[in-house]
Backbone as a ProteinNet text record, in pm:
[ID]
protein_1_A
[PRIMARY]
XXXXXXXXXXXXXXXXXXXXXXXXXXXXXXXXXXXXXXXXXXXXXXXXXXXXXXXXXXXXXXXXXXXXXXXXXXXXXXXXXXXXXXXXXXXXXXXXXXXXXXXXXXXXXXXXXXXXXXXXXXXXXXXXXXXXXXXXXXXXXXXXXXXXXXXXXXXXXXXXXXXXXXXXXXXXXXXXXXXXX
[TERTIARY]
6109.1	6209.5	6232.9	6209.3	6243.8	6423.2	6474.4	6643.9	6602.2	6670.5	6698.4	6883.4	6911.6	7050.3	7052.4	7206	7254.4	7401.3	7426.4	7553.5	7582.9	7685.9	7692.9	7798.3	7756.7	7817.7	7764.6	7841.8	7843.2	7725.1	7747.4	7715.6	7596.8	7641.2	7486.4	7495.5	7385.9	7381.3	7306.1	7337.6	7254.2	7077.5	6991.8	6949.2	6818.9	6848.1	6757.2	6668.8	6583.4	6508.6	6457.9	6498.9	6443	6361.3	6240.9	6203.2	6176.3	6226.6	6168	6088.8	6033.4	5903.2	5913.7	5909.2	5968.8	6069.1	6136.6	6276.6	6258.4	6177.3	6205	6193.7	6286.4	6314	6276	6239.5	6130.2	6193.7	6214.8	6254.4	6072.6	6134.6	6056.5	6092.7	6168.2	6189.5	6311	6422	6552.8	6550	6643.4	6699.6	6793.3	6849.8	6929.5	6923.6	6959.1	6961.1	7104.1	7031.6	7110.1	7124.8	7190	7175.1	7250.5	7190.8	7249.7	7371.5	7439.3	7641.1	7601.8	7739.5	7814.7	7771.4	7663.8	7594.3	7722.8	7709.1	7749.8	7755.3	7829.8	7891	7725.4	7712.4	7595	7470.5	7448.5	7303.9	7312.3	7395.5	7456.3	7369.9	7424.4	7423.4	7299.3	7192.6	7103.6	6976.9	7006.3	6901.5	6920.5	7039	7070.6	6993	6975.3	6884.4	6736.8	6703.3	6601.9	6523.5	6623.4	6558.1	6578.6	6660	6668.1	6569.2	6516.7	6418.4	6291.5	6293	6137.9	6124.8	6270.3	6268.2	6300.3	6350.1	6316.1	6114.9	6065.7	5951.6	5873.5	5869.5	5835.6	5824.8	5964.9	6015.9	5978.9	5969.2	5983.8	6023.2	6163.2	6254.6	6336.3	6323.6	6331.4	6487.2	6573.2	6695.9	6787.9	6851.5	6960.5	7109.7	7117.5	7317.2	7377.1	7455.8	7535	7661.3	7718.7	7833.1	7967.1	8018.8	8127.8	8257.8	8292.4	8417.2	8510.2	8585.2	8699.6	8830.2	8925.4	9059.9	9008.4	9051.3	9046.7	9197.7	9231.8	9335.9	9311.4	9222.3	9200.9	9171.8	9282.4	9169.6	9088.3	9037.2	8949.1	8870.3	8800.7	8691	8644.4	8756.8	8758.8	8665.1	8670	8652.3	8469.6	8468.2	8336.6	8258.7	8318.5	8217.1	8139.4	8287.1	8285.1	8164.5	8108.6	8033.4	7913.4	7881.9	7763.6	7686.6	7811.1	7758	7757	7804.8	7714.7	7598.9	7533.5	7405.9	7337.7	7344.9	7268.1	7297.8	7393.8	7384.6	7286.2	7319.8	7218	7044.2	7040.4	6872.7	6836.8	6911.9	6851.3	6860.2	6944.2	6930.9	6811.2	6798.1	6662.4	6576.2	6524.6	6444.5	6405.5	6495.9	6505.7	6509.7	6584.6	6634	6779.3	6805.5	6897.5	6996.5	7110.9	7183.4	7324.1	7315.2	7453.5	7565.9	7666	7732.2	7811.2	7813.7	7926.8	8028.2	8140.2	8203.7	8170.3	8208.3	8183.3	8214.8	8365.3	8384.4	8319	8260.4	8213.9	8057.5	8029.1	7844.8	7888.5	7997.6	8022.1	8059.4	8120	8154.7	8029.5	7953.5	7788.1	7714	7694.5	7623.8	7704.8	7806.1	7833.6	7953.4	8020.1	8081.1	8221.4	8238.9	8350.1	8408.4	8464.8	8474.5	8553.1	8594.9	8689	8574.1	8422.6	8317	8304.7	8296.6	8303.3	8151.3	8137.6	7983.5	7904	7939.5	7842.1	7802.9	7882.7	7832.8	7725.1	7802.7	7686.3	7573.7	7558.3	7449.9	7320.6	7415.4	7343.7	7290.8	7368.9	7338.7	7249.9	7229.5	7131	7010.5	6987.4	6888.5	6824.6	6921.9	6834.8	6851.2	6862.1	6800.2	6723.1	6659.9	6581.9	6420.5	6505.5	6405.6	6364.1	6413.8	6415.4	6405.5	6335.7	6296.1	6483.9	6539.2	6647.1	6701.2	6876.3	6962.7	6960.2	6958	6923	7073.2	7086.5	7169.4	7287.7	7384.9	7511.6	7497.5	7475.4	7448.1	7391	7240	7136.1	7146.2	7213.5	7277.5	7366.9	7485.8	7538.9	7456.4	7344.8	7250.3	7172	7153.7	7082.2	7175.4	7286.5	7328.4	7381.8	7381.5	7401.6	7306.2	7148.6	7017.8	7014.7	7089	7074.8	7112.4	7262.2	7402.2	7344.5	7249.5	7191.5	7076.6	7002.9	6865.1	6914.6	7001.3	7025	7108.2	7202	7330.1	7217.7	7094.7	7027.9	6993.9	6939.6	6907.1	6984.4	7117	7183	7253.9	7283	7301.4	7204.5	7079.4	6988.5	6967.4	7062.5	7047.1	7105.3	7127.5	7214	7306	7433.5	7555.2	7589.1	7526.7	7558.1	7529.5	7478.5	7375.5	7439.6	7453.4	7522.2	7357.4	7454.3	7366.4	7211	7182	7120.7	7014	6975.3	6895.7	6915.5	7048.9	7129.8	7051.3	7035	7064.6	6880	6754.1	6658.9	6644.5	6731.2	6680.7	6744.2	6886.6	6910.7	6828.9	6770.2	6661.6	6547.1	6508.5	6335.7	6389.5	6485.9	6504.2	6553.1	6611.7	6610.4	6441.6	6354.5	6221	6184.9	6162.3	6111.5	6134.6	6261.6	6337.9	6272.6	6286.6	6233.6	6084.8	6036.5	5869.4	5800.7
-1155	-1253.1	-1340.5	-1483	-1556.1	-1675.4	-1627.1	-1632.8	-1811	-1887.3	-2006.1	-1998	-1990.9	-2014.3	-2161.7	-2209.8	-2324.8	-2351.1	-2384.8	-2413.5	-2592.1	-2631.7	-2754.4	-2829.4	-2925.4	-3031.4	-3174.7	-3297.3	-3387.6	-3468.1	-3412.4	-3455.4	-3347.2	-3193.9	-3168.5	-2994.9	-2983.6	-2903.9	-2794.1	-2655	-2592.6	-2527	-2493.1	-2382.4	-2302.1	-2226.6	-2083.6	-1988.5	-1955.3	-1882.3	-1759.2	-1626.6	-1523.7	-1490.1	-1356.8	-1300.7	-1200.3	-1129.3	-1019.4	-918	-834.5	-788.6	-674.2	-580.2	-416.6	-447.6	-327.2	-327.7	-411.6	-466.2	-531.4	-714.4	-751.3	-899.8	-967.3	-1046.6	-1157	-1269.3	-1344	-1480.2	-1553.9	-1693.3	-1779.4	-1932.9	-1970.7	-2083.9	-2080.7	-2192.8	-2239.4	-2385.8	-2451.9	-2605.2	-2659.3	-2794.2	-2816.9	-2988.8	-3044.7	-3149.6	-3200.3	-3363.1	-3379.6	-3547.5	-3588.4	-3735.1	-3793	-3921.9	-4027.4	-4050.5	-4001.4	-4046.1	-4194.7	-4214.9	-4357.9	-4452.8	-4353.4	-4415.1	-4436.3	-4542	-4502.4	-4326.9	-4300.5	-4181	-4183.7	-4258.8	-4312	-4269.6	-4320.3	-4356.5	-4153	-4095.3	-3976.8	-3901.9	-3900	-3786.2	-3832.7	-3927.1	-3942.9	-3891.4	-3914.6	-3873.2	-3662.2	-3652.2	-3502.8	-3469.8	-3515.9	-3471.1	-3510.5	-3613.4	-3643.4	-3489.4	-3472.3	-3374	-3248.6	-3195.6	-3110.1	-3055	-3155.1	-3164.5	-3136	-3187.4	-3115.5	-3004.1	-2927.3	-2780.8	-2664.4	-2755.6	-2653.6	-2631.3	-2794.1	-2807.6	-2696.5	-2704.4	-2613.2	-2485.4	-2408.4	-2307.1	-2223.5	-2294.3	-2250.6	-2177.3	-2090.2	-2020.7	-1989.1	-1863.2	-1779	-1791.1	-1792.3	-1791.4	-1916.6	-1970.8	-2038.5	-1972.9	-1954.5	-1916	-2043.8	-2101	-2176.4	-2124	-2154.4	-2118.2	-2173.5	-2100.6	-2155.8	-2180.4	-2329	-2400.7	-2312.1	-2399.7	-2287.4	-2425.6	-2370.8	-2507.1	-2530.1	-2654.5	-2721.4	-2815.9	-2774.3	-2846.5	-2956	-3072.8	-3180.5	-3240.2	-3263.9	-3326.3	-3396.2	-3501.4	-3573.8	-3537.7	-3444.8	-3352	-3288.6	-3190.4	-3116.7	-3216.1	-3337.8	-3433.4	-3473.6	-3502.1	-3550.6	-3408.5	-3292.3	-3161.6	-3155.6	-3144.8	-3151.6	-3226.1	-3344.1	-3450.3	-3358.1	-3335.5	-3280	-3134.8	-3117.8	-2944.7	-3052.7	-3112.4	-3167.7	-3220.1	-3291.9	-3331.6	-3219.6	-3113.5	-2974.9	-2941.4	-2901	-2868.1	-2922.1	-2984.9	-3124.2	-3115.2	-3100.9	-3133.2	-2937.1	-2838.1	-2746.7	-2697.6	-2772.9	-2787.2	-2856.6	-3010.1	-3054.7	-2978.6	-2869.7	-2788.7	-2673.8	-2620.8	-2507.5	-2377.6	-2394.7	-2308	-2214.2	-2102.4	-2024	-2015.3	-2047.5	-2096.5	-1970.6	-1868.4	-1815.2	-1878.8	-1814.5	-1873.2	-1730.2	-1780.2	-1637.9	-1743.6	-1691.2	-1715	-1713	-1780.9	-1761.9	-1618.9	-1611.9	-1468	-1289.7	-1330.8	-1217.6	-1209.3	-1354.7	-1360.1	-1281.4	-1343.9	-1260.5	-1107.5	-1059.6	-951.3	-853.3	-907.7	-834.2	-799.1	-899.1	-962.7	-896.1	-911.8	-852.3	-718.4	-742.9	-600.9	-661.7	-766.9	-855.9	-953.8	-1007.4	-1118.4	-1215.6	-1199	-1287.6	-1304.4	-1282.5	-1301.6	-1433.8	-1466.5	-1596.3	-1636.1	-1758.8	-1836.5	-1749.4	-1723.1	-1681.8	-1549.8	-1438.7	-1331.1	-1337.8	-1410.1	-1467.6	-1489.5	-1564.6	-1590	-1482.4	-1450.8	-1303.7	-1182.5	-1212.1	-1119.9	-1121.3	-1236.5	-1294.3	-1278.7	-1329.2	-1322.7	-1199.5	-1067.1	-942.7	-907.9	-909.2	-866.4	-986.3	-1039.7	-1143.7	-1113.8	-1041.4	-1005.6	-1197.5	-1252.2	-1372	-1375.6	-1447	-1489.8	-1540.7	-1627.1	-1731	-1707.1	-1685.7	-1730.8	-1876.1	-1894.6	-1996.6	-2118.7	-2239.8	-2355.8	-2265.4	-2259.3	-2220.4	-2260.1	-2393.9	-2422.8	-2351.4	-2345.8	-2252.7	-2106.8	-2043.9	-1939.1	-1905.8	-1958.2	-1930.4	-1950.6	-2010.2	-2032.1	-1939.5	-1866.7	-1757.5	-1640.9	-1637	-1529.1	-1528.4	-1633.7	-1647.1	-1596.7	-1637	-1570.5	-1458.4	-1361.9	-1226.9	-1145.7	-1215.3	-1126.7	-1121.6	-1241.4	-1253.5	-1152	-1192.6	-1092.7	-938.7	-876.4	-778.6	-755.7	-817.2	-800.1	-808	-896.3	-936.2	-816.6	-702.2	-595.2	-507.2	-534.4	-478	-544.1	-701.8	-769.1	-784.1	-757.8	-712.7	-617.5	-562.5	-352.5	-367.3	-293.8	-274.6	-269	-339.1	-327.4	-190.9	-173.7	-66.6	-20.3	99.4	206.6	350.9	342.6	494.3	533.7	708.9	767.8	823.6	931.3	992.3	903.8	949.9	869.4	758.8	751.4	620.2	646.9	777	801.7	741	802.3	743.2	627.5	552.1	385.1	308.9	355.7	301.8	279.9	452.9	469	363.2	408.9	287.6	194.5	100.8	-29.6	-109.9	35.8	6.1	-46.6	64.4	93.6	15.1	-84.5	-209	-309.8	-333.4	-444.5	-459	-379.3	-299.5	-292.8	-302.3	-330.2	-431
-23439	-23472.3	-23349.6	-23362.1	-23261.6	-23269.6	-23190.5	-23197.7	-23096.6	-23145.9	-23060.7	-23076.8	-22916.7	-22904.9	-22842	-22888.6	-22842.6	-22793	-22751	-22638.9	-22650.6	-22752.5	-22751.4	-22647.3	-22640.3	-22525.4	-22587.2	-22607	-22550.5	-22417.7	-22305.1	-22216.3	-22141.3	-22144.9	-22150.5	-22226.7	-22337.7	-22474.7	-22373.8	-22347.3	-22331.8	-22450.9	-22440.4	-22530.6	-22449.6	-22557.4	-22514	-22627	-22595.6	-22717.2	-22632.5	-22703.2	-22759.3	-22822.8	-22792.6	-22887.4	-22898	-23051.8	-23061.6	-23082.4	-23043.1	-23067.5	-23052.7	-23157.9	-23174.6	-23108.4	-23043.5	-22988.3	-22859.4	-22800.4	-22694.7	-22701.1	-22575.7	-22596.1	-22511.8	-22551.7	-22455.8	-22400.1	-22340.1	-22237.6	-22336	-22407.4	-22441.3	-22361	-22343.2	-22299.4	-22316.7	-22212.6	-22195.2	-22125.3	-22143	-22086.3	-22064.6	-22046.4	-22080.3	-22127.1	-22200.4	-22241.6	-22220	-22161	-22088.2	-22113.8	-22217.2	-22256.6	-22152.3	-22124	-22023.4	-21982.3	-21867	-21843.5	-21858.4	-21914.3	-21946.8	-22059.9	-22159.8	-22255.2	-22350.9	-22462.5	-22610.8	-22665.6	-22704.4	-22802	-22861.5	-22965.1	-23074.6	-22989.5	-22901.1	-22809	-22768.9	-22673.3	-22672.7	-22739.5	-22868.2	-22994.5	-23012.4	-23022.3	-23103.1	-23002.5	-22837.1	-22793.8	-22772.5	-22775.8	-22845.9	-22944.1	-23079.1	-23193.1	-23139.7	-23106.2	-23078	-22991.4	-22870.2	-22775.9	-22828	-22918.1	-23018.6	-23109.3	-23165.1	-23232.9	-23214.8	-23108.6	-22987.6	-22973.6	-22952.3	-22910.5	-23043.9	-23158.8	-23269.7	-23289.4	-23251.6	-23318.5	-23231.1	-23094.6	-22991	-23044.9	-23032.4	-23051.4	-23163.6	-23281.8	-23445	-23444.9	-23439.7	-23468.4	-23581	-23593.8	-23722.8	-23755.7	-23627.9	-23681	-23534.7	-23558.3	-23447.6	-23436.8	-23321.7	-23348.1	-23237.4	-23293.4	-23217.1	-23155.7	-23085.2	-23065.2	-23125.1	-23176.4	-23245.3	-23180.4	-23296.6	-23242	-23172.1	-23048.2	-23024.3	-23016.5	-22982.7	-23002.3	-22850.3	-22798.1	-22694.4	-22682.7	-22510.6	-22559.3	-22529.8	-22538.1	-22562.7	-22649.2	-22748.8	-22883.1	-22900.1	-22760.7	-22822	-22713.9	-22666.3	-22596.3	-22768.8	-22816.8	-22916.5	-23015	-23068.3	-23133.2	-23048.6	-22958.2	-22933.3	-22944.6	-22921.9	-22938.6	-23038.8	-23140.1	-23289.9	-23356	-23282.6	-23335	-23305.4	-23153.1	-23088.4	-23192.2	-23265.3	-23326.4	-23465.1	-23495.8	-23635.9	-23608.8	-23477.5	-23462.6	-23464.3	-23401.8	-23441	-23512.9	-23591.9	-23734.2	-23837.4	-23836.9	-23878.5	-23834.4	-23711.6	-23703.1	-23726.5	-23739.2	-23749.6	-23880.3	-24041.3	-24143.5	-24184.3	-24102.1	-24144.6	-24107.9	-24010.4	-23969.2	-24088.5	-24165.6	-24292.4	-24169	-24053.7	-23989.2	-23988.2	-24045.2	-24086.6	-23918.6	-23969.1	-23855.8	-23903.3	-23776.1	-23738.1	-23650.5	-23655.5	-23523.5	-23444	-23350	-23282.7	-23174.2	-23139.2	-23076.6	-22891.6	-22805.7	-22656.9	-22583.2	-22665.6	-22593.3	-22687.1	-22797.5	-22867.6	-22736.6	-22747.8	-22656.2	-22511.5	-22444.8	-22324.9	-22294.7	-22420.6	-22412.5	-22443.8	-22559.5	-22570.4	-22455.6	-22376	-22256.8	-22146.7	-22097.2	-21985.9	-21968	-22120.5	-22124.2	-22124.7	-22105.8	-22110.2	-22163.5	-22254.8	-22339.5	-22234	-22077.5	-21974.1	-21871.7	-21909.7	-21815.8	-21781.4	-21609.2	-21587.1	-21581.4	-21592.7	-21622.1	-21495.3	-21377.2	-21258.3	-21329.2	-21362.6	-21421.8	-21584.2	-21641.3	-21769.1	-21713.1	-21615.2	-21529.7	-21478.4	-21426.5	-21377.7	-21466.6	-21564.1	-21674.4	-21725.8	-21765.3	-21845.3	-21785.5	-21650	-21602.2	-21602.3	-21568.5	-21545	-21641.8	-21781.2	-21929.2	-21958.3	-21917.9	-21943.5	-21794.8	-21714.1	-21603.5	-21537.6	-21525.2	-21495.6	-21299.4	-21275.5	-21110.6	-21065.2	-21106	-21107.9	-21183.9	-21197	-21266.8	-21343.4	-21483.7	-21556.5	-21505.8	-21532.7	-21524.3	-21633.1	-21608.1	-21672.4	-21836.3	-21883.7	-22006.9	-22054.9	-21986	-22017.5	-22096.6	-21990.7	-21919.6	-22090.1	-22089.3	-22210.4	-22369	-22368.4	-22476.3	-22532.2	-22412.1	-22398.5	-22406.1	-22367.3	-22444.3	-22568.7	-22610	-22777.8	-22833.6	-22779.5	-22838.4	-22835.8	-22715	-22704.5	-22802.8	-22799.3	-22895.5	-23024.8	-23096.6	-23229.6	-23278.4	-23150.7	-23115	-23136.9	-23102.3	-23082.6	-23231.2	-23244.7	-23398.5	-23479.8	-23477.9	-23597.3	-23681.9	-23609.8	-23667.7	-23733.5	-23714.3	-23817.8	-23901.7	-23863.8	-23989	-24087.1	-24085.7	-24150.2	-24251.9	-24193.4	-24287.8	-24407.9	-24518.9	-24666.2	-24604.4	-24670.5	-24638	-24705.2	-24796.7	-24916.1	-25013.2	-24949.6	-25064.9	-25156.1	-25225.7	-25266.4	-25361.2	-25389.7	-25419.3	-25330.9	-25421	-25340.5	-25245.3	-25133	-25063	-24954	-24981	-24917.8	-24746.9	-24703.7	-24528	-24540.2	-24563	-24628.2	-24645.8	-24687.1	-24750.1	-24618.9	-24548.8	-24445.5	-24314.1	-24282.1	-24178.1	-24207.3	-24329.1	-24329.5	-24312	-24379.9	-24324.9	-24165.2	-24148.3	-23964.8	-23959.3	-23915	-23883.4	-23918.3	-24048.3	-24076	-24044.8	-24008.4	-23907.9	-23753.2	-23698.2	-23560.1	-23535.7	-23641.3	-23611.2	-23519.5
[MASK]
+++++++++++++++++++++++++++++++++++++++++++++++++++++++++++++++++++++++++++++++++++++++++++++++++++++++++++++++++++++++++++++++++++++++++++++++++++++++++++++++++++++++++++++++++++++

């Protein structure tokens, strides 16, 4: 299963891709996109999908998790975000890419054991479950642990929610094992 995480911004979108292969996870590629300061909003967002688009096409990824909205107390930060996650929304619908979302502090708390983890520790984290030379660019950095938290949850959001009757422990196990392959 190959996980593309994303980290939206305005001004610069992190992402990151995972993969999985039996129980272990691979470092495929990360970036950051980084549309032009002082452009148009319009000009912005479009070279966002544009460079987006490259990296679904790259990537071909089985699943995306974005990170989901949080309140900002700026409404109109809140408002240009807002736009940035409909341009990915958007180019990873036109993709027929199955899109989760998780929250910042569910990814940090997976990842470092902490949901109050500051970006330097995300950082670090990431890198050594990723076995990485360098700590990735912070954008990056949080993209990638969106890919992780997915990479890892995927396998059991995967499983029967719910089996009765005889066999249930049986039908649960194989479908681990088949997931996990």
């Amino acid at each position: 299963m190959r996980v593309l995480g994303v980290d939206p911004g305005s001004h610069a979108t992190g992402f990151g891709v995972v993969e999985r292969i039996g129980g272990v996870l691979h470092h495929r590629q990360h970036g950051v996109i980084r549309p032009a300061r002082g452009r148009p909003l319009p000009e912005r967002l479009a070279r966002l999908q544009q460079e987006l688009d490259r990296v679904i096409a790259e990537a071909a990824p089985d699943v995306a998790v974005v990170e989901r909205v949080f309140l900002a107390a700026n409404p109109r930060s809140a408002l240009v975000l807002g736009q940035a996650r409909g341009v990915i929304l958007s180019s990873l619908g036109r993709a027929g890419v199955q899109v989760a979302e998780v929250a910042a502090r569910q990814a940090k708390q997976a990842i470092t054991g902490s949901g109050a983890a500051d970006k330097d520790q995300v950082q670090r984290m990431v890198a050594r479950l990723l076995a990485l030379d360098a700590p990735p660019p912070t954008d990056a950095a949080d993209a990638l642990a969106l890919a992780l938290t997915q990479a890892h949850a995927g396998v059991l959001t995967e499983l029967p929610t719910r089996s009765r009757g005889r066999g249930h422990r049986q039908a649960f196990t194989r479908a681990l094992s088949e997931r996990t392959r």
